[in-house]
N, C-alpha and C positions, 0 to 999 in steps of 0.2 A: 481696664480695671483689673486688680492682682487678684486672683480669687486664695481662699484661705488654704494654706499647706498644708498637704496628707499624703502622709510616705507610703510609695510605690511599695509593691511587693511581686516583681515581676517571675519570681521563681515558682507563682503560683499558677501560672499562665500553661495554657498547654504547648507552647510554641517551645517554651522556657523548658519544658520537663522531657520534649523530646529532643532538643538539641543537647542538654546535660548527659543524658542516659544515649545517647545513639550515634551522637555524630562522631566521636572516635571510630565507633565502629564503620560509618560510612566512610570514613578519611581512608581505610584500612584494603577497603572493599571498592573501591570507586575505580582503580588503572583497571581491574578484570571486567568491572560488571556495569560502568556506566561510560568509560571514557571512548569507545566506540561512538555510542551515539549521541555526547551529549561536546566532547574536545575535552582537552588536557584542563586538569584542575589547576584554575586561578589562583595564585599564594593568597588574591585580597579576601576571597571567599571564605576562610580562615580565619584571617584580620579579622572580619565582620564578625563572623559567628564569634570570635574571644570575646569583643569588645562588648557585644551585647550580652552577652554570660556574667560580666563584671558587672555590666549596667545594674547600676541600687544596691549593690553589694557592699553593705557600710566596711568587710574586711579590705574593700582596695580603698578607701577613705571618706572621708565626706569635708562639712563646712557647718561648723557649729555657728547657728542663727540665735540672733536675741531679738525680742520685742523691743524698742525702746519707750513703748507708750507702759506699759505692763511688767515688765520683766520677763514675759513665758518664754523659754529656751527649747528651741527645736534641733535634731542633729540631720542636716541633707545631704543624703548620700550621692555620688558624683554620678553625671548620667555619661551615657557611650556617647551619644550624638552621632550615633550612625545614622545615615542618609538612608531610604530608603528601606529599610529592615526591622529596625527597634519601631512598634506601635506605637509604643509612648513619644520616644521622641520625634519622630518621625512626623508624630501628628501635626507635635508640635513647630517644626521646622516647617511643613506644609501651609499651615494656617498662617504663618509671618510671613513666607516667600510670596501665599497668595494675595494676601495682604499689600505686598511692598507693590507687585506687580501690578496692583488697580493703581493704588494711588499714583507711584512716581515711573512706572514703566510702558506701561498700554496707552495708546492714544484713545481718544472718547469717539471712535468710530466705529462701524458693525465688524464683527471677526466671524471666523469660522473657520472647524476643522478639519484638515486635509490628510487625508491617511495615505502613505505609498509603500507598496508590497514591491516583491520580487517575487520568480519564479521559484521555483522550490529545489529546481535542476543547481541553482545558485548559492544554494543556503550555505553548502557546505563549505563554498572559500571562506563565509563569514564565523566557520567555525573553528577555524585553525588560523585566520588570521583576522582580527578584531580589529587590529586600527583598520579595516576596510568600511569600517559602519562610518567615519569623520569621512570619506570619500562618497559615499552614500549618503550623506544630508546634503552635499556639496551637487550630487547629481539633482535631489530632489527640489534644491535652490534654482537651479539652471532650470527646473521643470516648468516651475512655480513662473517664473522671471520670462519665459518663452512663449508661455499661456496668454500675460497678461498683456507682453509685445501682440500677438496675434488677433486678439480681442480688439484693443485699443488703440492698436495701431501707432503707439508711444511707447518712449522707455519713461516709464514710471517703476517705482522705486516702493517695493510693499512691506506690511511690519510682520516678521516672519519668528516664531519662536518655536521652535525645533525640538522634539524629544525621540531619541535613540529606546526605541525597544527591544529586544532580543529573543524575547521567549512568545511564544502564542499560548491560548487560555487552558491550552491542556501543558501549559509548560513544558511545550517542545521547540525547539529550535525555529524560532521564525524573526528575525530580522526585518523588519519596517521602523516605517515613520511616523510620528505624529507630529502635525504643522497647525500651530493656534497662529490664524495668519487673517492679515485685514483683507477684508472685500474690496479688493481693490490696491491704489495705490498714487505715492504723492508724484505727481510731474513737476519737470523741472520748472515750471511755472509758482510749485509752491501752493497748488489747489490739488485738492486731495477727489479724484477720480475716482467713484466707487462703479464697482460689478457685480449687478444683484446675483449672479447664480454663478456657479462654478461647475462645468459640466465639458471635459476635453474630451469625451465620445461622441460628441455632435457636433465637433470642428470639420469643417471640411479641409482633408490635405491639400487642397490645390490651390484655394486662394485665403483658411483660415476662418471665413465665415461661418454664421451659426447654420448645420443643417437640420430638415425637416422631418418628423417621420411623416412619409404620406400613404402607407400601406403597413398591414398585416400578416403576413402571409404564412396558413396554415393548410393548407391543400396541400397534403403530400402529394399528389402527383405533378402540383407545379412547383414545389420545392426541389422532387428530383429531376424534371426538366432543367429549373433556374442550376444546379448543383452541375448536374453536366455539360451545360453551355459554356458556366465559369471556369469549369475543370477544378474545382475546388474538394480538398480532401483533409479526410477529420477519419481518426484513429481511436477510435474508441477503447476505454480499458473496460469497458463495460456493457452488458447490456443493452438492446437500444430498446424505447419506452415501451408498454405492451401496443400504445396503436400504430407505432412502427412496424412490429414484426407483424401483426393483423394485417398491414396493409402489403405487406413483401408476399406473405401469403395470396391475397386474391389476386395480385399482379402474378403470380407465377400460374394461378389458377387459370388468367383470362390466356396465359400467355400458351398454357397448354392445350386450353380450348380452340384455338386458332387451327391446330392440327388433327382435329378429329370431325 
């Protein structure tokens, strides 16, 4: 249903007042003071910012509207239709895409969302060179696809929808994935195989199978038994807890006692 016309006024917005008044200045400012930590500025980031500064702006033109029931004559100013950036339009592209995606794209089966990081040692190839993120949904496919061989012990075939992040919630460089993907998946039988839960830290490497926890183990002293039997080593950048260094103390205590 069309709901009734009412011209935007996006220059009143605060988003509007501080890219008009500042982002020259940032254009200006950005090789000394950001392009270390954040990579070389992007021409489209530019693109963006113009096209949404014009956005509603009757001076880059519009499309004079008539009622034909009334006569009442409206003037609509042209929007950016930037992806992603303009609130207004953006909303609006969202709401149709999500839209299009129930009706004619999603199968009527359960989904759920699968998120995959990288190390942080890693970030920075994806900062200086970005088509490495289409290689990176392409790893997280083989992920997804090798999970489900392992599980089900078939090649089944899953519905997989893919979105490329870049930044993390402090809007720093963090490169992941987001995967809206079916529980499960169709074999070549054509019957659609579902997997209630999706959990690869409880695969076992050896034959794939689901493993169990069957202990807890918080007795520091049979933790640092279990620790030096396995020979296993952890580099802390930090602190260790306070009942850690509590308990290194009475071990050094009992250890001194021995000789007096």
């Amino acid at each position: 249903m069309a709901g009734i016309y009412r011209q935007r006024h996006p220059e009143r917005s605060i988003l509007y007042r501080v890219l008009f008044h500042y982002f020259d200045k940032f254009l200006s400012e950005y090789e000394n003071r950001f392009e270390r930590e954040y990579g070389y500025f992007r021409p489209v980031i530019q693109e963006v910012v113009d096209k949404y500064l014009d956005c509603g702006n009757p001076k880059c033109g519009f499309a004079r509207i008539r009622c034909p029931d009334c006569g009442t004559e409206r003037l609509l100013t042209f929007s950016c239709k930037v992806r992603g950036f303009c609130p207004s339009c953006y909303a609006k592209r969202r709401e149709e895409w999500g839209e299009w995606m129930r009706e004619s794209l999603l199968l009527d089966v359960p989904h759920c969302q699968v998120v995959f990081t990288i190390p942080k040692m890693l970030r920075i190839f994806f900062k200086y060179k970005r088509s490495l993120l289409s290689g990176l949904c392409l790893c997280g496919k083989g992920a997804v696809l090798k999970y489900l061989r392992a599980v089900t012990g078939k090649e089944i075939v899953p519905g997989i929808m893919a979105v490329i992040q870049s930044f993390g919630s402090r809007i720093n460089l963090h490169p992941h994935l987001h995967f809206l993907l079916t529980e499960g998946g169709m074999a070549k039988s054509g019957r659609f195989l579902r997997i209630s839960k999706f959990n690869d830290t409880l695969l076992c490497p050896q034959c794939g199978g689901e493993m169990k926890v069957i202990s807890f183990i918080e007795d520091h002293k049979v933790i640092d038994r279990i620790i030096g039997h396995l020979k296993l080593t952890f580099h802390a950048e930090r602190p260790p807890p306070p009942q850690v260094v509590q308990h290194e103390l009475v071990m050094a205590a009992e250890e001194r006692g021995r000789y007096f």
